[in-house]
C-alpha positions, 0 to 999 in steps of 0.5 A, a space after each residue: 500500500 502507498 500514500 499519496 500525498 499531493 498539493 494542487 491549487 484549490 480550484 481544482 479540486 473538484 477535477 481531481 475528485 471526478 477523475 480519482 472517481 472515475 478510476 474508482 478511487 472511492 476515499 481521500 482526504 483534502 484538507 485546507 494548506 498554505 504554503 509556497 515554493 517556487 510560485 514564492 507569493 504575491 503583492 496585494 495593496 489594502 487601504 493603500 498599503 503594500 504587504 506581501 502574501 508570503 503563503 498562498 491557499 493550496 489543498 493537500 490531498 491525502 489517497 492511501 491506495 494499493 500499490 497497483 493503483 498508484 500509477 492510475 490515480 498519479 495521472 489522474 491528479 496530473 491530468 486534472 490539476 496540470 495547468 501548465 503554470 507555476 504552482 501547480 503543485 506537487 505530488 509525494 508517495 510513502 509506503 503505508 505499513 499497515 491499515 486498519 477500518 476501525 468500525 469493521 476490525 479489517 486491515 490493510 487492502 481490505 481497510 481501504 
């Protein structure tokens, strides 16, 4: 089993849900992330004050899949987040030890 990790713009949420959906990935969780990275900030002017936006609004997904899945739902959230412009995002695997459905007792794949 693997974790996925990836960060996208939040606009594009809805496009990785319906295309993670659609390879039949039924679970994840996104949760609401500032960060930056190459994409660094942006200026904003408020009551006619410079200040600098250092940390911009990202959702950070979190998919624990099995392995044979992992290479589906990569290029479902490349395809569906890619927009070509900086701060597209970035996408993380770790292995996954072990998993467990509290409610049912059952582990690892059947878990998921």
């Amino acid at each position: 089993m693997k974790k996925i990790e990836a960060i996208i713009k939040p606009f594009r949420l809805d496009d990785v849900r319906a295309s993670l959906m659609e390879i039949g990935i039924s679970g994840m969780t996104a949760i609401e992330v500032k960060g930056f990275g190459r994409q660094k900030g942006h200026t904003e002017l408020y009551r006619g004050a410079e200040y600098v936006v250092d940390f911009l609004p990202k959702i950070k997904l979190e998919i624990v899949v099995a392995d044979d899945q992992v290479d589906a739902v990569l290029d479902a959230i490349i395809k569906s987040a890619h927009s070509g412009k900086i701060g597209d995002g970035k996408i993380f695997i770790f292995p996954v030890e072990r998993a467990v459905r509290i409610r049912t007792g059952e582990i690892n794949e059947e878990a998921l």
